[in-house]
N, C-alpha and C positions, 0 to 999 in steps of 0.2 A: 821599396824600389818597384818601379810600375812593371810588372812581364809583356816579354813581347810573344809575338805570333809566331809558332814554330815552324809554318810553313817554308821553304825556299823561296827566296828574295820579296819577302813579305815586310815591309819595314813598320807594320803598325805596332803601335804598343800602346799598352794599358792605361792612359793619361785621361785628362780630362779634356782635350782638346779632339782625339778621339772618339769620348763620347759625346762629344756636341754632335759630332760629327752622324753620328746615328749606328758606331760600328760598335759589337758588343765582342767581348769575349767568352770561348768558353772550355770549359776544362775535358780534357780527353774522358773517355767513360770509364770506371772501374773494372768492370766487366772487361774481361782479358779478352775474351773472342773479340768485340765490339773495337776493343780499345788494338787491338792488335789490324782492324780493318782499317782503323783508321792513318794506322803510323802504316801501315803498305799505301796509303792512298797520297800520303805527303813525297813520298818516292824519295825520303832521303836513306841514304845505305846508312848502315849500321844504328838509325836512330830508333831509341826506346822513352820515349813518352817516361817523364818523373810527376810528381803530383803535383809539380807547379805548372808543367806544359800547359797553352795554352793554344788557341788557336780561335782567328778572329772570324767575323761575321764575314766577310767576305770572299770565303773560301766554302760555302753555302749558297744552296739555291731560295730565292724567297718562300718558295711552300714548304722548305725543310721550320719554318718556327714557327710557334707558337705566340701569338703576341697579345693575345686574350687579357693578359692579367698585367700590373705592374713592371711585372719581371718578363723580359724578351726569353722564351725557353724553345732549343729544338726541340723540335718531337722525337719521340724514341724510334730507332730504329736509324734515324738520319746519319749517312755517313758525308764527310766535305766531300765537294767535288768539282770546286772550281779552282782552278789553279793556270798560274801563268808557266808552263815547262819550258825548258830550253825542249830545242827540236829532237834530238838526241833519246829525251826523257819519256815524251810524249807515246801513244801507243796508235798505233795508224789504224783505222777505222775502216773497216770494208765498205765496201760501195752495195748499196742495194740494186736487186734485180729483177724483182719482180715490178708489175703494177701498180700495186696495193703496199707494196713498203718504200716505192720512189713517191706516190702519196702520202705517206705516211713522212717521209723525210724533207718532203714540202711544208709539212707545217713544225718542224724545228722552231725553235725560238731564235729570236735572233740574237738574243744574248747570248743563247752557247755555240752560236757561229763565231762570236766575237770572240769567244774565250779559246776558240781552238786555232784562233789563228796565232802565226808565231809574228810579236813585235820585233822589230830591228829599231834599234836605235837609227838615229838621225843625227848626222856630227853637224847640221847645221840649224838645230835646234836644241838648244840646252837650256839647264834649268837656273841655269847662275843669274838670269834676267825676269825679273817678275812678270811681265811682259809675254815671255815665250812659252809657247805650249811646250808640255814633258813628251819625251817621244814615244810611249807606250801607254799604253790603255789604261791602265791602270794606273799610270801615275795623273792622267789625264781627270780619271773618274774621282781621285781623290783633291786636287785642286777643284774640282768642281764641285765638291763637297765641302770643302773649306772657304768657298763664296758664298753657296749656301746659307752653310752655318753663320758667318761673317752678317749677312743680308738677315738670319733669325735674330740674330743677337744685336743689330741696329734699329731694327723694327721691334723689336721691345725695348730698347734702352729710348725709344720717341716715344713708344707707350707710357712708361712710367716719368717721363718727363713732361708730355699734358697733363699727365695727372697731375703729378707734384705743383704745375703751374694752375691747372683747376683747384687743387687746394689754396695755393697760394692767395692766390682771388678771394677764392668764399672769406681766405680768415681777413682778410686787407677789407672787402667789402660790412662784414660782422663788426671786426672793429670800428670802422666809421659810423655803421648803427648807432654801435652803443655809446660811440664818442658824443653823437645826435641829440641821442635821449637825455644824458646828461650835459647836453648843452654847452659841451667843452669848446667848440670848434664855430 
């Protein structure tokens, strides 16, 4: 049975559709301090991380992995930290006041502006028409992922379908050769 992501209102899970998708999972750390940083960072009350818990890539900044080898791995030390909160959950961020740190909060990325803001749903946008955009960011980010992947997996299914028509040829043209030589035709 595939495990889902433990995060709050995270609906990915463990499938293969998922990982077309490019989203990995990964398992809380053993390390109690570590693993105890990380169940305060998902902000749900009373939850304690079991050895199935899981938690997906997208709840990760891109320079928390490792992507060196075969295997997608965070780097050590990395805790999540992107998460979609109700308003309530969130933790309100001081405004800077100096020079040098409204400078410094100039160059923010713009994807963790994106993540601190709070989606409202839109009652005149639903998801029940293939058609319509999802009213949150996230659900947005992952249909855009799912065209993607949809757009990888057509553009290889043409690939190996010239080929197989390249083959088809060589042996159809081969055979008339050799039909030639022995003077069959």
């Amino acid at each position: 049975m595939p495990g889902s992501c433990a995060a709050w209102g995270c609906r990915n899970r463990h499938t293969f559709q998922t990982r077309l998708r490019g989203i990995t999972f990964h398992k809380f750390p053993k390390e109690t301090k570590v693993r105890r940083q990380w169940e305060m960072a998902l902000r749900r009350k009373g939850f304690s991380a079991s050895e199935s818990s899981l938690l997906c890539s997208e709840h990760f900044r891109p320079e928390d992995f490792d992507r060196t080898g075969q295997t997608v791995r965070l780097r050590d030390g990395t805790k999540p930290a992107v998460f979609n909160f109700l308003s309530h959950l969130r933790r309100e961020v001081t405004t800077r006041t100096t020079r040098t740190s409204k400078k410094a909060e100039e160059g923010l990325t713009v994807a963790s502006s994106l993540h601190s803001q709070e989606t409202k749903p839109n009652p005149e946008t639903s998801d029940d028409h293939s058609y319509a955009l999802p009213a949150c960011l996230s659900g947005l980010k992952a249909k855009l992922n799912d065209a993607l992947a949809r757009v990888e997996s057509l553009e290889r299914d043409k690939r190996n379908l010239k080929d197989k028509e390249r083959r088809a040829k060589n042996t159809v043209r081969c055979l008339l050769e050799e039909l030639k030589r022995k003077k069959v035709t």
